[in-house]
C-alpha positions in Angstrom: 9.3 -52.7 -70.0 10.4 -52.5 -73.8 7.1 -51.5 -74.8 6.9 -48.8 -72.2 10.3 -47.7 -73.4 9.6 -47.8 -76.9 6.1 -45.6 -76.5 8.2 -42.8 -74.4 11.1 -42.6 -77.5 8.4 -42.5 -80.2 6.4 -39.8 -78.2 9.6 -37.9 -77.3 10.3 -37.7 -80.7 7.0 -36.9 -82.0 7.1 -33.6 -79.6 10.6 -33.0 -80.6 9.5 -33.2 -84.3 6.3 -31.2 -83.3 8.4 -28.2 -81.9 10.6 -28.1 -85.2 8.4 -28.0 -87.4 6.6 -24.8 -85.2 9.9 -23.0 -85.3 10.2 -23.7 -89.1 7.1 -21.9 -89.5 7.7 -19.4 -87.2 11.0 -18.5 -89.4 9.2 -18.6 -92.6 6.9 -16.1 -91.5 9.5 -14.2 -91.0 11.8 -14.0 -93.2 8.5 -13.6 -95.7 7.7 -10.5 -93.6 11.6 -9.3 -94.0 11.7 -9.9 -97.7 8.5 -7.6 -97.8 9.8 -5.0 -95.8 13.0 -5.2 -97.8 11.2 -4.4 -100.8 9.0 -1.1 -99.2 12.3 0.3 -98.1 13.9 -0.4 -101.9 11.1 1.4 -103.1 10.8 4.4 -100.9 14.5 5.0 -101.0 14.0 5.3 -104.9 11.1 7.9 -104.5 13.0 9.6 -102.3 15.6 9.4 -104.4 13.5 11.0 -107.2 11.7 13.2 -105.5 14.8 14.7 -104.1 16.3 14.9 -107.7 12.7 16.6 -109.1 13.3 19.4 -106.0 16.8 19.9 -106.7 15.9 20.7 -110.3 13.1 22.9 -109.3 15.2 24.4 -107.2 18.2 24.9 -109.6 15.7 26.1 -113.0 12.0 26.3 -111.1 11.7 23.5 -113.8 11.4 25.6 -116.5 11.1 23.0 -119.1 8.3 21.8 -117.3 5.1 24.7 -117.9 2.2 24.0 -115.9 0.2 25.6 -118.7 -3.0 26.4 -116.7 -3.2 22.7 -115.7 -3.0 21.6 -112.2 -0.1 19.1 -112.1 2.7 17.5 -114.5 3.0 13.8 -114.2 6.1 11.9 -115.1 6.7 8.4 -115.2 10.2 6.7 -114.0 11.6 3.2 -114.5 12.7 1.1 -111.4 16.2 3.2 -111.9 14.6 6.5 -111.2 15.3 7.4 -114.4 12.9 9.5 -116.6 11.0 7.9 -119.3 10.1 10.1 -122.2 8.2 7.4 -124.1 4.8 8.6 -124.8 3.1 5.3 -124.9 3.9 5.2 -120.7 0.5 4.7 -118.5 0.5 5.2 -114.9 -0.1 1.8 -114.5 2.9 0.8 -116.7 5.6 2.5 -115.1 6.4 1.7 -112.0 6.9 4.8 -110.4 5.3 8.1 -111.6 5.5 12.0 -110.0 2.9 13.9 -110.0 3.7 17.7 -109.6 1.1 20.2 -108.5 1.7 23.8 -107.6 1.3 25.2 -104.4 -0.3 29.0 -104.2 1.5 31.6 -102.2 1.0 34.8 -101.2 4.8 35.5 -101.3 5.4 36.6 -104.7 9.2 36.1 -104.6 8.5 32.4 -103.3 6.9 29.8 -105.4 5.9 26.2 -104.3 5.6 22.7 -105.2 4.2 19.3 -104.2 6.1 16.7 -105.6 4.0 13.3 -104.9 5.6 9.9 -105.6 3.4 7.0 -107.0 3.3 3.3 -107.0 2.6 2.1 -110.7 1.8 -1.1 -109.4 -0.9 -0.3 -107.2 -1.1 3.9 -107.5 -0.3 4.8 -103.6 1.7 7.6 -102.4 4.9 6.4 -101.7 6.5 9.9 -100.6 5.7 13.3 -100.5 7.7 16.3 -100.8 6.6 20.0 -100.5 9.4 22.2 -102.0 9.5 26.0 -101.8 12.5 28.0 -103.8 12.9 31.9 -104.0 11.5 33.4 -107.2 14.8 35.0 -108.8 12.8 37.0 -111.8 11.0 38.8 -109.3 13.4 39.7 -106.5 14.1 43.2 -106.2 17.8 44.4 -108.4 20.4 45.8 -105.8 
């Protein structure tokens, strides 16, 4: 009767052990996945974050000090901050964010448009995108 006693414990507990260790992995999964989506939401509320800044300014100045020059977009980089970095030597793939700004064509000529894309130095995808349209004050008609 010991025996039989002994068998049931050890195989209740080997079920008991069985089930913890599934929940353990269970959890780990997911606070892996968590900490991932943690760090996607970090980074698209710093795009955003830029982006919004970029259409502000191109708002406020139609970015003047930024000439398209007969290209087809201006790209800037930005550290983790969202702060603009101004050193030359910066590649896409060294920065860890970078806008690229494109204008938009319009038939309106007292509006003029922008795309202002958001990029992932790390591996280049679009993080956000932002179309941006302001009024074009040189050209509006004098009261």
């Amino acid at each position: 009767m010991n025996k039989s006693r002994a068998g049931l414990l050890l195989m209740e507990l080997t079920i008991a052990l069985l089930f913890f260790a599934i929940t353990a992995a269970v959890c780990l999964q997911v606070f892996a996945k968590a900490h991932l989506i943690n760090q996607e939401t970090e980074q698209l509320t710093t795009a955003h974050t830029i982006a919004v800044n970029l259409a502000e300014d191109y708002r406020a100045t139609l970015l003047s000090s930024y000439d398209f020059n007969n290209k087809d977009s201006i790209t800037l980089f930005f550290d983790d901050n969202g702060q603009i970095v101004s050193d030359k030597s910066v590649t896409t793939s060294s920065a860890p964010y970078f806008a690229v700004i494109s204008p938009i064509p319009s038939t309106e000529s007292t509006l003029t448009s922008i795309q202002i894309e958001l990029h992932s130095g790390e591996d280049m995808h679009i993080i956000y995108t932002l179309p941006v349209t302001a009024s074009n004050r040189t050209q509006e008609v004098q009261s």
